[in-house]
C-alpha positions, 0 to 999 in steps of 0.5 A: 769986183765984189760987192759990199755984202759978197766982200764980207760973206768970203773975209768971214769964210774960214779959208787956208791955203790948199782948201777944197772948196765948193760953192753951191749957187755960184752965179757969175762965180764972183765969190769963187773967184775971190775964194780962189785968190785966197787959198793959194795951191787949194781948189773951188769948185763952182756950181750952179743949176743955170747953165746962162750964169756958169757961161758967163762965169766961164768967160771972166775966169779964164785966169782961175780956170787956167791955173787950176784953182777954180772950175765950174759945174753945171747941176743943182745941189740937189743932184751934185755927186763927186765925179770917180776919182774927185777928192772930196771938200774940206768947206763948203758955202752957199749964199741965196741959195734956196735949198739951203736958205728955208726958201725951199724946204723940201729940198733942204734933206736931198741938199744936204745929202749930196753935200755930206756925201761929197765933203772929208770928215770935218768939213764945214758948211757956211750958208748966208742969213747969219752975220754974215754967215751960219755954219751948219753941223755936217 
C-alpha cells in the first residue's frame, strides 16, 4: 500500500509502457512496485544502500521479482555502475534521498556522476521537494 505522498510523487512520474527505470533509495521498494505495475514489459530497478530495507522489499515482491519488471540492488547512488551488459535507464527518481535532496551536498556530484553514466541520451531525473516532484537536467 502506497501512502498518500508516494501515490502522488509516482502518478506524477512520466511513465510509459517498456521504460527502464531506477529507483535510488528505494526503501521497502513501495514505489518500485507501483512504478513496475505501470510500465507493462519495462523494468525498475531498485536500489538502496541498507541491506535491512531490500530484504524486506525482497520478501514483498516476489510477484515483480518473478516476472521480471523489478530487481533490487544493494549500493549507495554514490557507488551505482550498470552491471556488463545492462542497458542503460530512460528515467530515473529518487525521494528522501540525501545526496540528491541538499541534504548531503558533498555527495551531490559523485551522485549524479554515476546516474548520468548509467542512463540513455534523454533520460530523465525526478527527485521529490518540488510538487511534488523536480526534474533536474541530466
Amino acid at each position: 500500500m502506497l501512502s498518500a505522498r508516494l501515490a502522488e510523487i509516482v502518478d506524477a512520474l512520466p511513465l510509459r509502457p517498456g521504460l527502464r527505470v531506477l529507483e535510488v533509495g528505494c526503501g521497502t521498494g513501495a514505489a518500485a512496485r507501483a512504478v513496475a505495475a505501470l510500465i507493462g514489459d519495462g523494468h525498475v530497478l531498485a536500489i538502496d544502500r541498507s541491506r535491512t530495507v531490500l530484504e524486506q522489499a525482497v520478501r514483498v515482491s516476489s510477484t515483480e521479482i518473478e516476472s521480471g519488471t523489478l530487481s533490487y540492488r544493494c549500493c549507495a547512488v554514490e557507488d551505482f555502475e550498470l552491471h556488463p551488459g545492462e542497458p542503460p535507464y530512460d528515467l530515473v527518481f529518487a525521494v528522501r534521498v540525501g545526496a540528491l535532496d541538499g541534504r548531503h551536498p558533498e555527495s551531490t556530484e559523485p551522485a549524479l556522476r554515476r546516474i548520468v553514466a548509467a542512463t540513455a541520451p534523454g533520460a530523465r531525473l525526478f527527485i521529490d521537494g518540488g510538487s511534488p516532484l523536480v526534474e533536474f537536467a541530466l
